[in-house]
C-alpha positions as CSV (number, residue, x, y, z in Angstrom):
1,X,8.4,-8.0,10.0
2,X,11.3,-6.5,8.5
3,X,11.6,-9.4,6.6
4,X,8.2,-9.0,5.3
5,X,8.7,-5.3,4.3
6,X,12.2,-5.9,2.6
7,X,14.5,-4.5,4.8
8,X,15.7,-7.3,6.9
9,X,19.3,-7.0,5.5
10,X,19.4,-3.9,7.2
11,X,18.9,-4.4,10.7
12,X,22.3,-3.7,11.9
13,X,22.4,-0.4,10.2
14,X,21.6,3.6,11.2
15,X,18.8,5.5,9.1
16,X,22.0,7.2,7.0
17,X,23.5,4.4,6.0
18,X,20.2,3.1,4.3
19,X,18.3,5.1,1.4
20,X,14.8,6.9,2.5
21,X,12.8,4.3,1.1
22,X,14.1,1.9,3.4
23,X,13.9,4.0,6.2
24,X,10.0,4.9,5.4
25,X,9.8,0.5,5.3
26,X,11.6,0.0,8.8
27,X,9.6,2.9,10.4
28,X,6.3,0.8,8.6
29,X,7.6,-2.4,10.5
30,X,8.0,-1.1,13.7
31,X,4.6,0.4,13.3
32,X,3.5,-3.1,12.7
33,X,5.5,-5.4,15.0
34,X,3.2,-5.3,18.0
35,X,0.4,-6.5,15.6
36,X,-1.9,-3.2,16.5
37,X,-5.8,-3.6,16.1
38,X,-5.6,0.1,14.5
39,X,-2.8,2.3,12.5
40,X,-2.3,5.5,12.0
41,X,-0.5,6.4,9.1
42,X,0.7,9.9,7.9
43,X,1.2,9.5,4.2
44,X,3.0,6.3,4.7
45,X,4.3,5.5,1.6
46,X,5.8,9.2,0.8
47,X,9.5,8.4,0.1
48,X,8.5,5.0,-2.2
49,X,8.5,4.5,-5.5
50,X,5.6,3.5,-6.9
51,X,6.2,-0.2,-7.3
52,X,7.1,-0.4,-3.3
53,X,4.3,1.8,-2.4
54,X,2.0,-0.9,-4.6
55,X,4.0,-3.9,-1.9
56,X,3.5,-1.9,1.2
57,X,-0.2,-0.9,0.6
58,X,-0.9,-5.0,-0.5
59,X,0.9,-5.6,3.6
60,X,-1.4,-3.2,4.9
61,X,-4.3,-5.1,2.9
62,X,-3.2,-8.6,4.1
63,X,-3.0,-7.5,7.9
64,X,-6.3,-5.8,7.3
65,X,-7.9,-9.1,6.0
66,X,-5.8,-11.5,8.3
67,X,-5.5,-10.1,11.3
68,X,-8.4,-7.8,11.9
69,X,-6.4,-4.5,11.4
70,X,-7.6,-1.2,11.1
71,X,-5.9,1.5,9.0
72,X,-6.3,5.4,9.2
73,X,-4.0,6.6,6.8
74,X,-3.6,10.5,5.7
75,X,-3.0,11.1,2.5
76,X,-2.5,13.4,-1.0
77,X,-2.1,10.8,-3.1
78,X,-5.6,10.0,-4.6
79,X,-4.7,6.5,-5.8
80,X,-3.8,5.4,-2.7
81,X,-7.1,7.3,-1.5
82,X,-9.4,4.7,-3.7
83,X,-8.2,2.0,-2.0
84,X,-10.0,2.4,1.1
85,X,-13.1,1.7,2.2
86,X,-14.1,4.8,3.8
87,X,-12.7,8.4,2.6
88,X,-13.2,11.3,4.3
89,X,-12.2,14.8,2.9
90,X,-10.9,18.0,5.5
91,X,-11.0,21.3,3.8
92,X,-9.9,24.6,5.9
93,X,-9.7,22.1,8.9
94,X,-13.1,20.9,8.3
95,X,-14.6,17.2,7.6
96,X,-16.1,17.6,4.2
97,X,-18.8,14.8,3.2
């Protein structure tokens, strides 16, 4: 999995040796490496740039597709937002249709 996300060069080293981005990537893969049926994401691509935010989001859609995955992601970022199948807005802590 770490392989898959980019960061497999780092597997001997601690979060400060490696830049955020790559932290935000290992914490993605150890999200992933039990192969869950659902995720729950909390703005999960926050520290990338946009091209590796474009490469994680197109993993989330494979796993989605090939192994029956479900994602719940949180987030401010309205791009990413369109992506999904399903969004559902909270305003003052309540679900807005």
């Amino acid at each position: 999995m770490l392989d898959r996300l980019g960061v497999a060069q780092h597997l001997d080293a601690y979060p400060g040796e490696i830049s955020a981005g790559e932290q935000r990537r290992a914490a993605i893969a150890r999200a992933l490496i039990n192969a869950p049926t659902l995720l729950l994401a909390d703005e999960p691509t926050s520290d990338l740039d946009a091209a590796a935010e474009g490469e994680i989001m197109e993993q989330f859609r494979e796993l989605i597709r090939t192994d029956a995955m479900t994602l719940l992601m949180v987030t401010h970022n309205l791009r990413l937002a369109e992506q999904a199948d399903r969004i559902v807005h909270i305003a003052d802590g309540r679900l807005v249709a």
